[in-house]
mmCIF file as gemmi writes it, N, C-alpha and C atoms, coordinates in Angstrom:
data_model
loop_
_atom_site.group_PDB
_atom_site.id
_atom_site.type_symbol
_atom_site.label_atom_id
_atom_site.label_alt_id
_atom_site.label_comp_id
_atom_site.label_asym_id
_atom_site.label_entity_id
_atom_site.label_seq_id
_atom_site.pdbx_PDB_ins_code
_atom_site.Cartn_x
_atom_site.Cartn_y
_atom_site.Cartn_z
_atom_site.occupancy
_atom_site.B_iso_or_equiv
_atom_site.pdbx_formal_charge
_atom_site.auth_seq_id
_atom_site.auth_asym_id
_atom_site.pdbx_PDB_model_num
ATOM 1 N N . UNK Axp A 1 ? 2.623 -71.882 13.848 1 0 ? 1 A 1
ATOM 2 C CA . UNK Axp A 1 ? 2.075 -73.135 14.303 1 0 ? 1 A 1
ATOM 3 C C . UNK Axp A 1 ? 1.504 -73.952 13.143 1 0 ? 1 A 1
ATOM 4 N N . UNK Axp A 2 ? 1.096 -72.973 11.871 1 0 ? 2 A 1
ATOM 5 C CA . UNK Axp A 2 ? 0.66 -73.842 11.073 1 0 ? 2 A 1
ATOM 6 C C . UNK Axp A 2 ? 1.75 -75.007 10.279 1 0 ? 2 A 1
ATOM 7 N N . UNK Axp A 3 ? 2.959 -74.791 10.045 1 0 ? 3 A 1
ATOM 8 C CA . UNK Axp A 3 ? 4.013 -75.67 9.824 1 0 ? 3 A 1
ATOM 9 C C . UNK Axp A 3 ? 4.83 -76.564 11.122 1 0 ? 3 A 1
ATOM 10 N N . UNK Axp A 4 ? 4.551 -76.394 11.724 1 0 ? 4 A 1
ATOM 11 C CA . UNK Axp A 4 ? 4.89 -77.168 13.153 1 0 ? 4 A 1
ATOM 12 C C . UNK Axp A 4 ? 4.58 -78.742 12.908 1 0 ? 4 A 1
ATOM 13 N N . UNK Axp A 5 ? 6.066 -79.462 13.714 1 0 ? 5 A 1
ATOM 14 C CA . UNK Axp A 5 ? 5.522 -80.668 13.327 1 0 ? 5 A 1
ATOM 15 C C . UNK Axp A 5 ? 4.967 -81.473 14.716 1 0 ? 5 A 1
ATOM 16 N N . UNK Axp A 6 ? 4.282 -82.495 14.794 1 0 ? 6 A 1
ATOM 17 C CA . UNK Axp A 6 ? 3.902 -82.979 15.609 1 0 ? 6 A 1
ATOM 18 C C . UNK Axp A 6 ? 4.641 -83.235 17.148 1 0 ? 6 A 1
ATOM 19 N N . UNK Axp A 7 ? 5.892 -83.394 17.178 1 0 ? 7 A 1
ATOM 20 C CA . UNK Axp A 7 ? 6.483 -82.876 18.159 1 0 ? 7 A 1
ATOM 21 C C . UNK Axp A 7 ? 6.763 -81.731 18.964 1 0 ? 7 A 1
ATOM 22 N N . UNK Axp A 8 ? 6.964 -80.663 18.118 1 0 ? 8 A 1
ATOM 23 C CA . UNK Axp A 8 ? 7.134 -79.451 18.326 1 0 ? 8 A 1
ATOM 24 C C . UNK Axp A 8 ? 5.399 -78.804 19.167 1 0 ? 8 A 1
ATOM 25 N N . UNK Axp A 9 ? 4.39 -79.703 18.191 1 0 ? 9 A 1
ATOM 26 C CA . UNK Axp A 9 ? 3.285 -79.223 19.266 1 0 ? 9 A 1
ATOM 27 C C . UNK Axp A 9 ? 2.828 -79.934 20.307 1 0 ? 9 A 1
ATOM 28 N N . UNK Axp A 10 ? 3.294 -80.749 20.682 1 0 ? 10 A 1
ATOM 29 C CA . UNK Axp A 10 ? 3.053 -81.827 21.349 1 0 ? 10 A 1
ATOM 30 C C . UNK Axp A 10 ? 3.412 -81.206 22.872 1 0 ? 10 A 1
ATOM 31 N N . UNK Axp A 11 ? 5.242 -80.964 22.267 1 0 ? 11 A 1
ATOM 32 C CA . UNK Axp A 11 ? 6.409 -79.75 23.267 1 0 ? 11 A 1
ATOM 33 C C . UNK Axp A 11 ? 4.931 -78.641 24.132 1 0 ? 11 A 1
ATOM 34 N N . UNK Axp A 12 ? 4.974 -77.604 22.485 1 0 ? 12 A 1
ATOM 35 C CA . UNK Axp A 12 ? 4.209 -76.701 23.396 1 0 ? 12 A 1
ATOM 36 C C . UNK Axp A 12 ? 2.511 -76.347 24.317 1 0 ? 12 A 1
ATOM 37 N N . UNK Axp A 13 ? 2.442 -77.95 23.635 1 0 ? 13 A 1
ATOM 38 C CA . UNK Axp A 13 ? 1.128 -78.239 24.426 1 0 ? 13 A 1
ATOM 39 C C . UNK Axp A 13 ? 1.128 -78.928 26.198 1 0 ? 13 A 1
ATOM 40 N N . UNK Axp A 14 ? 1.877 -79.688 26.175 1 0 ? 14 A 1
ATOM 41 C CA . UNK Axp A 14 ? 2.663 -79.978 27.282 1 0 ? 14 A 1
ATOM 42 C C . UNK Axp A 14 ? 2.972 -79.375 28.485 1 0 ? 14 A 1
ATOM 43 N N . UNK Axp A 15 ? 3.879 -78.396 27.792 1 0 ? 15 A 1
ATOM 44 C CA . UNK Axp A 15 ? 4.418 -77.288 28.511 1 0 ? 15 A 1
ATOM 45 C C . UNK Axp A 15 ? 3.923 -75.701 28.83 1 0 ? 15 A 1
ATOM 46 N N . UNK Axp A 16 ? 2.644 -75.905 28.861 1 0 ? 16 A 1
ATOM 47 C CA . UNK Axp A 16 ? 2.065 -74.521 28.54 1 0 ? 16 A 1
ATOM 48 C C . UNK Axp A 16 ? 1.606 -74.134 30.041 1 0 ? 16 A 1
ATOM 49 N N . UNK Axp A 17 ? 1.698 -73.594 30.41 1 0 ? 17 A 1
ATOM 50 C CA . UNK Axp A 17 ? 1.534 -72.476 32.048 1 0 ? 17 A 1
ATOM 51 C C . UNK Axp A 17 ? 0.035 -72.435 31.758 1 0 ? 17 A 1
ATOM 52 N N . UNK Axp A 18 ? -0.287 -73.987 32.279 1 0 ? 18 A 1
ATOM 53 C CA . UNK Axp A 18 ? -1.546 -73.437 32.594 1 0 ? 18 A 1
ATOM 54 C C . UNK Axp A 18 ? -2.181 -74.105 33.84 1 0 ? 18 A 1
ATOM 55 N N . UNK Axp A 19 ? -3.452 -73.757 34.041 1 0 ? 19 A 1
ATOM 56 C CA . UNK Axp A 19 ? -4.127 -74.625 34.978 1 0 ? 19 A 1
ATOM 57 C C . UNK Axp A 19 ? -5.77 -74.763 34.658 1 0 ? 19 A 1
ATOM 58 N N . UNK Axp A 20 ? -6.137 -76.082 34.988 1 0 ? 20 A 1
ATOM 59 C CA . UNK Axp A 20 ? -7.754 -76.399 34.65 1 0 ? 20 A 1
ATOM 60 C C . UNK Axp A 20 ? -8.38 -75.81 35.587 1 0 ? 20 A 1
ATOM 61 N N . UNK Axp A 21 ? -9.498 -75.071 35.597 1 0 ? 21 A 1
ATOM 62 C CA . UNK Axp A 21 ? -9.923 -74.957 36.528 1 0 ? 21 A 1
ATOM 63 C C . UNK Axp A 21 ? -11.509 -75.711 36.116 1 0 ? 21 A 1
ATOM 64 N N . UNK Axp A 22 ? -12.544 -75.193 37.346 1 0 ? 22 A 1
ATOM 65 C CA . UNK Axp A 22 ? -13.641 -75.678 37.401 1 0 ? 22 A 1
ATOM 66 C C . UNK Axp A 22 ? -14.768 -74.408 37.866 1 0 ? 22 A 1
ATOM 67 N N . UNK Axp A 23 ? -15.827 -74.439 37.04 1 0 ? 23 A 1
ATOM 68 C CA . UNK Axp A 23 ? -17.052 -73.684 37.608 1 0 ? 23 A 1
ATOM 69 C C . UNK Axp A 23 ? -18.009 -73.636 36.913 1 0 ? 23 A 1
ATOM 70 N N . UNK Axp A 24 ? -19.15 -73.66 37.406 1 0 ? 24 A 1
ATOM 71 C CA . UNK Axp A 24 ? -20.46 -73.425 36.658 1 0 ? 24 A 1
ATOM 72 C C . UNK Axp A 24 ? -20.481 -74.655 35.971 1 0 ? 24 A 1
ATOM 73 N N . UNK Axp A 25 ? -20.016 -75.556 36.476 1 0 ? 25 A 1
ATOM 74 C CA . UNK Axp A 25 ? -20.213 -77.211 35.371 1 0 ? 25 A 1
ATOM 75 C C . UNK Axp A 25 ? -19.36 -77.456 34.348 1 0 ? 25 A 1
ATOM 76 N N . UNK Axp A 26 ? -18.619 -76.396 34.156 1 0 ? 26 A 1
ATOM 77 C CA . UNK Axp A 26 ? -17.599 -76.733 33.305 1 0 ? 26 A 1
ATOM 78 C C . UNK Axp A 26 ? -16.316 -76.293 33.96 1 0 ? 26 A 1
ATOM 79 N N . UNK Axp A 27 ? -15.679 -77.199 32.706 1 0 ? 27 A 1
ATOM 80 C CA . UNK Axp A 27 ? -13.962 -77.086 32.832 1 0 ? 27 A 1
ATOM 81 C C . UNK Axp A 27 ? -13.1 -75.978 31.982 1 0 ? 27 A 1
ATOM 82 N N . UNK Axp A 28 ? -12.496 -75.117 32.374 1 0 ? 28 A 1
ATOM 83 C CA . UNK Axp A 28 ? -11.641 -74.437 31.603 1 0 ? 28 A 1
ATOM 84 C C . UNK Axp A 28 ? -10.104 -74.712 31.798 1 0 ? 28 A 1
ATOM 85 N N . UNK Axp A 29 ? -9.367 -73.653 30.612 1 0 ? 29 A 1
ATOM 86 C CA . UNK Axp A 29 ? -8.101 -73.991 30.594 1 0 ? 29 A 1
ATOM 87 C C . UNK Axp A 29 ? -7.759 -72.782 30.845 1 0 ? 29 A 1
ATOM 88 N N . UNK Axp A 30 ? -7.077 -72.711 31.673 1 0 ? 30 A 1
ATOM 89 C CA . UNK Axp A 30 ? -6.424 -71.121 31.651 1 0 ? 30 A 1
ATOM 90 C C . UNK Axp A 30 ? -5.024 -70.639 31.662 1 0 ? 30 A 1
ATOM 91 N N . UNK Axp A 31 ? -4.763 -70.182 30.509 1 0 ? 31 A 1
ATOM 92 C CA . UNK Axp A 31 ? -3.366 -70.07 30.308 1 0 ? 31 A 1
ATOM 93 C C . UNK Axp A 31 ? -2.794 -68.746 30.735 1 0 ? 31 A 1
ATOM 94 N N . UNK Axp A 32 ? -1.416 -68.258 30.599 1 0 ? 32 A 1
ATOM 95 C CA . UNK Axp A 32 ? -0.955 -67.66 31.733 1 0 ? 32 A 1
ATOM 96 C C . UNK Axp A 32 ? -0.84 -66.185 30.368 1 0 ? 32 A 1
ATOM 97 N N . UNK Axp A 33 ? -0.951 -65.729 30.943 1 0 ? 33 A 1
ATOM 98 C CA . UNK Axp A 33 ? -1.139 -64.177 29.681 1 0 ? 33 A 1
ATOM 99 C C . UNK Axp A 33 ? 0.054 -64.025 29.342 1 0 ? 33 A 1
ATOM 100 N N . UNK Axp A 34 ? 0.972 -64.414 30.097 1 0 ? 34 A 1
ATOM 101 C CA . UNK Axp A 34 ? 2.836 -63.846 29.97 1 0 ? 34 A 1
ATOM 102 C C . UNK Axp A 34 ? 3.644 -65.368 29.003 1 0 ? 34 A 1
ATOM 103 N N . UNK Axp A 35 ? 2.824 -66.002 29.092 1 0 ? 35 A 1
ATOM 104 C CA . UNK Axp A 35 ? 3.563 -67.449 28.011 1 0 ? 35 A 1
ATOM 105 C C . UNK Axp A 35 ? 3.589 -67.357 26.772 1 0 ? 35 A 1
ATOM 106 N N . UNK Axp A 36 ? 4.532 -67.575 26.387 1 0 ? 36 A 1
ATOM 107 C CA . UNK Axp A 36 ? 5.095 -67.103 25.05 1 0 ? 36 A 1
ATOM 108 C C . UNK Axp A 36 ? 4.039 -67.761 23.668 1 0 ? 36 A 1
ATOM 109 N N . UNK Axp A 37 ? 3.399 -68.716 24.012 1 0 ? 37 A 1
ATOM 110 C CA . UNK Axp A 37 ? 2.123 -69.693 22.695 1 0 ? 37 A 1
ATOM 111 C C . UNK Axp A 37 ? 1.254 -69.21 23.063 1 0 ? 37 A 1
ATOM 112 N N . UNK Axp A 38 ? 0.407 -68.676 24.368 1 0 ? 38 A 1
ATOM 113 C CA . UNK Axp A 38 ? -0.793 -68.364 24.686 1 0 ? 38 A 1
ATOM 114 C C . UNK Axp A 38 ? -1.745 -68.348 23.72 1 0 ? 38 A 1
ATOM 115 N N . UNK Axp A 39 ? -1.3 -66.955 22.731 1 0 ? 39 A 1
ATOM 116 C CA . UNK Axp A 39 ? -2.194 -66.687 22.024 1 0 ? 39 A 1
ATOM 117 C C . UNK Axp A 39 ? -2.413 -67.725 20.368 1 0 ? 39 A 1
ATOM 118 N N . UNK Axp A 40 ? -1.907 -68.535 20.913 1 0 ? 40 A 1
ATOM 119 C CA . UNK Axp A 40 ? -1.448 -69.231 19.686 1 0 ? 40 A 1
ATOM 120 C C . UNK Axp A 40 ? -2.695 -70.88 20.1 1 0 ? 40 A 1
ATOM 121 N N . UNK Axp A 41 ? -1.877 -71.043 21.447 1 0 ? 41 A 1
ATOM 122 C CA . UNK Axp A 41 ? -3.091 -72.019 21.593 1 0 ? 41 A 1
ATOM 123 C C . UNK Axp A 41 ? -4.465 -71.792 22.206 1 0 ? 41 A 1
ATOM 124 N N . UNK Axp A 42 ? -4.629 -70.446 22.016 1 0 ? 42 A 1
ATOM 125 C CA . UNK Axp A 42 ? -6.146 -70.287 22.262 1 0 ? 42 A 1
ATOM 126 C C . UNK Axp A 42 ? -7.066 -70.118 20.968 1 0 ? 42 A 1
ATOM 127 N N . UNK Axp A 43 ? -5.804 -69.879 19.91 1 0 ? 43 A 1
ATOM 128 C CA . UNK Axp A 43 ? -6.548 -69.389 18.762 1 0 ? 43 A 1
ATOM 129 C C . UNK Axp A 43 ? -7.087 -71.152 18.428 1 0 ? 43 A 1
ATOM 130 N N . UNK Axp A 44 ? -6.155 -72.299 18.805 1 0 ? 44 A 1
ATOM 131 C CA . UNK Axp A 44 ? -6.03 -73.384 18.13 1 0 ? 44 A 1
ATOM 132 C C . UNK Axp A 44 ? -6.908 -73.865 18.725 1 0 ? 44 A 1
ATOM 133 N N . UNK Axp A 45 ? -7.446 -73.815 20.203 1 0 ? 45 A 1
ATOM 134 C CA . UNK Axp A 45 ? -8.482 -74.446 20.734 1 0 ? 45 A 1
ATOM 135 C C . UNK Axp A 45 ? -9.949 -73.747 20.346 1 0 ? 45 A 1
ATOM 136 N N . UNK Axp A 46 ? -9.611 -72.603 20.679 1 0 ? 46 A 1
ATOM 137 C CA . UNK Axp A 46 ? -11.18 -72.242 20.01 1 0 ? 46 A 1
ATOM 138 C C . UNK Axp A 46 ? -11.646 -72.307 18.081 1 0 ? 46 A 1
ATOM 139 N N . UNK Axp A 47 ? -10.337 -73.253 17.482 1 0 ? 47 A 1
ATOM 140 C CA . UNK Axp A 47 ? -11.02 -73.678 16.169 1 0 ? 47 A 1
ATOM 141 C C . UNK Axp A 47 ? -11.413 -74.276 16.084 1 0 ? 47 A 1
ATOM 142 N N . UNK Axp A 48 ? -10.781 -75.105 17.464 1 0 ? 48 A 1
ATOM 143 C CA . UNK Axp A 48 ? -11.508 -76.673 16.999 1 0 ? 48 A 1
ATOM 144 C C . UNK Axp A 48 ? -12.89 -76.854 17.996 1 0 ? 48 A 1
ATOM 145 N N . UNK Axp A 49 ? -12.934 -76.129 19.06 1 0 ? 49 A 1
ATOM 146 C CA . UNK Axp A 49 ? -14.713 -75.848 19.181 1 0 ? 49 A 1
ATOM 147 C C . UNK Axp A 49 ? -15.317 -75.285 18.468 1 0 ? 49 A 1
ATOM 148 N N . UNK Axp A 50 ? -14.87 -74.356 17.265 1 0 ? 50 A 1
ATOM 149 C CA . UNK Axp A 50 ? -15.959 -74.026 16.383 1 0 ? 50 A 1
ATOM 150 C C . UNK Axp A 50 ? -16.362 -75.159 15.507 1 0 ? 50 A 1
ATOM 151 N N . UNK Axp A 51 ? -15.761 -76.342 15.189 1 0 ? 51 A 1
ATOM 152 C CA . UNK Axp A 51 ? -16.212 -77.775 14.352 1 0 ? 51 A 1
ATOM 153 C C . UNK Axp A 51 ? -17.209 -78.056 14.897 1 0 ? 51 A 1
ATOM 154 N N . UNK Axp A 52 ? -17.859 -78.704 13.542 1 0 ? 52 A 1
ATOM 155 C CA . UNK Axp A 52 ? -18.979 -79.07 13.958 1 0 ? 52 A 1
ATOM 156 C C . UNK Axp A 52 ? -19.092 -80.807 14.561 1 0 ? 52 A 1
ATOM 157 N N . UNK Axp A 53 ? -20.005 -81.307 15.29 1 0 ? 53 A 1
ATOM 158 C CA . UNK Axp A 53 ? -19.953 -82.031 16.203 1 0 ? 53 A 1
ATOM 159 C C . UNK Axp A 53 ? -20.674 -82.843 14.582 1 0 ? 53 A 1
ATOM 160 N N . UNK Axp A 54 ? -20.064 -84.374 14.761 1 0 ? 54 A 1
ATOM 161 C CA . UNK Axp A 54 ? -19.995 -85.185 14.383 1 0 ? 54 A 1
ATOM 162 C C . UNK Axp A 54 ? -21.504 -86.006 14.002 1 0 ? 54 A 1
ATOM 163 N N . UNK Axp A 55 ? -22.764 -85.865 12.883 1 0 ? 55 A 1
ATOM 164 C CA . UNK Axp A 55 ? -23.648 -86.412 13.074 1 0 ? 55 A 1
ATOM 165 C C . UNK Axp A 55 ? -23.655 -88.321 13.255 1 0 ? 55 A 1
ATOM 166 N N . UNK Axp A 56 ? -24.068 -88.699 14.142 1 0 ? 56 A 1
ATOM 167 C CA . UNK Axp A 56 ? -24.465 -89.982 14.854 1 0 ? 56 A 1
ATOM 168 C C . UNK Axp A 56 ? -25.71 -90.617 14.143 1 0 ? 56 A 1
């Protein structure tokens, strides 16, 4: 994923077996354990919640 070009992630962001759900006030994403990126876009989402939030 790290050489992937903007289409290609666009594709597997798109297309990813998932569903939002809702609880406790928040929103999650929940992807399907058997999809072939899973672990790929969980690694990619939880990097970019580790950034730090933007000082204002």
């Amino acid at each position: 994923m790290a050489t992937a070009e903007p289409k290609k992630l666009r594709y597997r962001l798109l297309h990813a077996a998932a569903r939002i759900t809702r609880g406790g006030r928040r929103l999650r994403l929940r992807i399907a354990a058997t999809w072939p990126w899973g672990h790929e876009l969980i690694n990619a989402f939880t990097r970019l919640a580790a950034l730090p939030r933007p000082a204002t």
